[in-house]
C-alpha positions as CSV (number, residue, x, y, z in Angstrom):
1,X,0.0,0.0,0.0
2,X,1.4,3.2,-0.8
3,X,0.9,6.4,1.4
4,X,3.0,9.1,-0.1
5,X,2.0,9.8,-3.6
6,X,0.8,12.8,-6.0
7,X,-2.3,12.4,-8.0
8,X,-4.1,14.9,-10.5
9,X,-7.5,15.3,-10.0
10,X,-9.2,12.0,-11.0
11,X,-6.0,10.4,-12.9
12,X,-4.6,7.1,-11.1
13,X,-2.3,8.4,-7.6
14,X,1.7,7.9,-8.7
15,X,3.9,7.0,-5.9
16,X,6.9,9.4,-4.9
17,X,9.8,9.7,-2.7
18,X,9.1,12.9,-1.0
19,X,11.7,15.5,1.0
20,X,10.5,17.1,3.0
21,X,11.4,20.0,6.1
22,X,10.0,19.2,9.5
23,X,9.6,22.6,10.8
24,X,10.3,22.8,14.7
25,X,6.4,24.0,15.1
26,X,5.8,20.6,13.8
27,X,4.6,22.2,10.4
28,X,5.9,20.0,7.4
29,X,7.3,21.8,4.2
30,X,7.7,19.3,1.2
31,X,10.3,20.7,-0.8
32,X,10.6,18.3,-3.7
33,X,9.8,14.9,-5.0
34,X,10.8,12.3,-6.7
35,X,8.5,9.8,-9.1
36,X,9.5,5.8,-10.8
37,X,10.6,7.5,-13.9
38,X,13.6,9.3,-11.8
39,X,12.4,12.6,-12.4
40,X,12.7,15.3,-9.8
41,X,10.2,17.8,-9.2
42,X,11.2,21.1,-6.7
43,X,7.8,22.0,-5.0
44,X,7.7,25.9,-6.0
45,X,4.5,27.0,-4.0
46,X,2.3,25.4,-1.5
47,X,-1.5,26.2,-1.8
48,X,-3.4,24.5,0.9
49,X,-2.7,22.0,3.3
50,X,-6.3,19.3,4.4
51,X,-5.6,17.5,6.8
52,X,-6.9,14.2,5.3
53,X,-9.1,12.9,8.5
54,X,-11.7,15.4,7.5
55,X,-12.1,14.1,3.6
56,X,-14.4,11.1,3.6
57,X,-13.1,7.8,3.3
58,X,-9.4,9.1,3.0
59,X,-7.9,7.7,6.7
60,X,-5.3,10.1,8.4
61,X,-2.3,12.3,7.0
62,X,-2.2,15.0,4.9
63,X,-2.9,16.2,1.4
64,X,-0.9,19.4,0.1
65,X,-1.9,21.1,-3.3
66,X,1.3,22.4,-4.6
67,X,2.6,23.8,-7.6
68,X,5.6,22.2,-8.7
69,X,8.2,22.4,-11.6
70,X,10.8,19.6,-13.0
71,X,14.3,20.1,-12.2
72,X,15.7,17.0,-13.1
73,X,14.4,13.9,-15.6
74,X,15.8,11.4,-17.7
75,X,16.2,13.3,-20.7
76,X,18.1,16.4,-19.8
77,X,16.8,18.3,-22.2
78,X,13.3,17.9,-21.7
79,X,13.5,19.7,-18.3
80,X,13.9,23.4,-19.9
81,X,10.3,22.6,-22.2
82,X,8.1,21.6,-19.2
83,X,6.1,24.1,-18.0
84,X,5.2,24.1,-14.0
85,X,2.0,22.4,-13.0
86,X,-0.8,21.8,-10.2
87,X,-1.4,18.9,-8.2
88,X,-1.8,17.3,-4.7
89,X,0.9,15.4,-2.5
90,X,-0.6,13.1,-0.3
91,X,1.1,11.6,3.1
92,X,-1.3,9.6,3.5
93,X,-0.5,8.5,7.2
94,X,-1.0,8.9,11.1
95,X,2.8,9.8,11.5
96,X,2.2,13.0,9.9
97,X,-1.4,14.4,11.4
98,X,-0.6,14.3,15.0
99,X,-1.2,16.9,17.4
100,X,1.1,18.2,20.0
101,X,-1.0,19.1,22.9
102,X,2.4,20.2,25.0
103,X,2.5,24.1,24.4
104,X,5.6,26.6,25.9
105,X,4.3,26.4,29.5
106,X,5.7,23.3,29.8
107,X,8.9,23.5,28.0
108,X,12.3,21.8,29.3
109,X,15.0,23.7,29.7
110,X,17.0,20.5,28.2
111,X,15.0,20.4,25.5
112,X,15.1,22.1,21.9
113,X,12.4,21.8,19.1
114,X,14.4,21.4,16.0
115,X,13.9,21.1,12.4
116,X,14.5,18.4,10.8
117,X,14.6,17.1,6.4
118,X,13.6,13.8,5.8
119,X,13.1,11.8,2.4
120,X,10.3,9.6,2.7
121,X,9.5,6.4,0.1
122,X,6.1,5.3,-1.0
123,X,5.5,3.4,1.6
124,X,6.7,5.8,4.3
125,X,9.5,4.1,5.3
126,X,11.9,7.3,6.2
127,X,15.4,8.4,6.1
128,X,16.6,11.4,8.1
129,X,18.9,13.7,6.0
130,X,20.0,16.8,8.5
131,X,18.9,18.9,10.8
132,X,19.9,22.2,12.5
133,X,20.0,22.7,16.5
134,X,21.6,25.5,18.7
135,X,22.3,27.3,15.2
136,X,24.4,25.2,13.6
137,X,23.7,22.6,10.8
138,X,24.1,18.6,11.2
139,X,24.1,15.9,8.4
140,X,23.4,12.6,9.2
141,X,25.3,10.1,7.8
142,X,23.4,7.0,9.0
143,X,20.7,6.1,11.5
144,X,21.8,3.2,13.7
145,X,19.2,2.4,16.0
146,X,15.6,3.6,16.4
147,X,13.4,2.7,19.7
148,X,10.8,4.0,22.0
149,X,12.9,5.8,24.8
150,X,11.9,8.5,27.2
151,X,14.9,11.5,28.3
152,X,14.5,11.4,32.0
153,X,16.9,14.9,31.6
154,X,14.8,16.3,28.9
155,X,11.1,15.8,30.3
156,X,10.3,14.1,27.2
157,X,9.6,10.6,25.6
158,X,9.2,9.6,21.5
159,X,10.8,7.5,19.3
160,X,14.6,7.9,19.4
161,X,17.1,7.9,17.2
162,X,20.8,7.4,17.4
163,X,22.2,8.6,14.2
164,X,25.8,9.4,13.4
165,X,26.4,13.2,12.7
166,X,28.8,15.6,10.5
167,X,28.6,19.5,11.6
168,X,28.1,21.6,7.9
169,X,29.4,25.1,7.3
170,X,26.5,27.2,6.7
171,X,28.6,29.6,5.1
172,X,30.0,26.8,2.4
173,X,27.3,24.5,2.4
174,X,30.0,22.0,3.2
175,X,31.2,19.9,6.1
176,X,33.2,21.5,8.5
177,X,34.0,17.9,10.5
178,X,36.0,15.1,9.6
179,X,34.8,12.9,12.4
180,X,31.3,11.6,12.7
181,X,29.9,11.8,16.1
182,X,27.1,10.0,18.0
183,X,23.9,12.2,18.7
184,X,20.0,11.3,20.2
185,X,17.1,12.8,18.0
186,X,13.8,12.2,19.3
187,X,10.2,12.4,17.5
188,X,7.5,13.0,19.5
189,X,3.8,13.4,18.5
190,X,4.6,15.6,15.5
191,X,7.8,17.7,16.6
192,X,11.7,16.2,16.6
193,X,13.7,17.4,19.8
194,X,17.4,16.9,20.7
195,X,18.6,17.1,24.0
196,X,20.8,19.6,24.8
197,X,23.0,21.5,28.0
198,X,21.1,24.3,29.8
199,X,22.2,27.7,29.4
């Protein structure tokens, strides 16, 4: 079954890998897409967002109508002839409609909201590409282990994931480390947290 895929009005839904910016509000930003044919569309404007629990017979997630424009395909040169066009992106699942009842009052002093980009395939399996906490910018270079854990320092509890981390150089867009380092990223309800040192 596939849960994130675009679909034109009443033409058959395609299945895409998705990126997309987790905004530390818990807002999500696609930015582009990919479809089976290996084309790559960069999502230029973003309409409306429907939350997909209030559409009849459409289960939970969200649906984005978007405006979007090719960037990449399999024939270079067709990219400069296709003109941008209008359609929805579905993520068509739970992990992405949840609502964060915890508001400021109860924030942690060890805790930071941060955003985080995923890519996310059809089926919604997801792979966590960077994110950016205390100002600076972190790639991750692989995600070893993912669990249920709660941060007994942080006042908080989601799924957690150890991932191995390279700082980047804002200024350069490149990476400013050699040396990976070990780091605890935690989703919870629909916001990603890190634990950090009090100020």
């Amino acid at each position: 079954m596939i849960t994130i895929y675009i679909k034109q009005y009443d033409e058959p839904p395609i299945p895409v890998t998705a990126r997309i910016q987790w905004l530390a509000n818990g807002k999500i930003k696609p930015e582009l897409y990919r479809t089976p044919d290996n084309s790559c569309y960069e999502i230029k404007h973003i309409y409306e967002v429907t939350p997909l629990a209030l559409l009849k017979n459409q289960g939970e997630g969200l649906r984005f109508r978007i405006k979007a424009i090719a960037i990449e395909t399999p024939e270079p040169n067709c990219v400069n002839s296709l003109a941008s066009h209008e359609l929805y992106l579905y993520l068509a699942d739970s992990f992405f409609s949840g609502s964060n009842i915890v508001d400021s009052r109860y924030q942690h002093e060890y805790k930071e909201f941060v955003p985080v980009t995923l890519e996310i395939s059809p089926n919604g399996t997801y792979k966590l590409i960077c994110f950016e906490a205390r100002g600076a910018m972190y790639a991750v270079q692989k995600t070893i282990l993912v669990e249920p854990r709660g941060s007994i320092f942080a006042g908080g509890i989601g799924i957690w994931h150890k991932v191995e981390i390279v700082k980047f150089d804002l200024e350069c867009s490149d990476l400013c480390e050699k040396d990976a380092r070990m780091a605890g990223l935690y989703f919870e309800i629909n916001k990603w947290w890190v634990r950090i040192k009090a100020s």
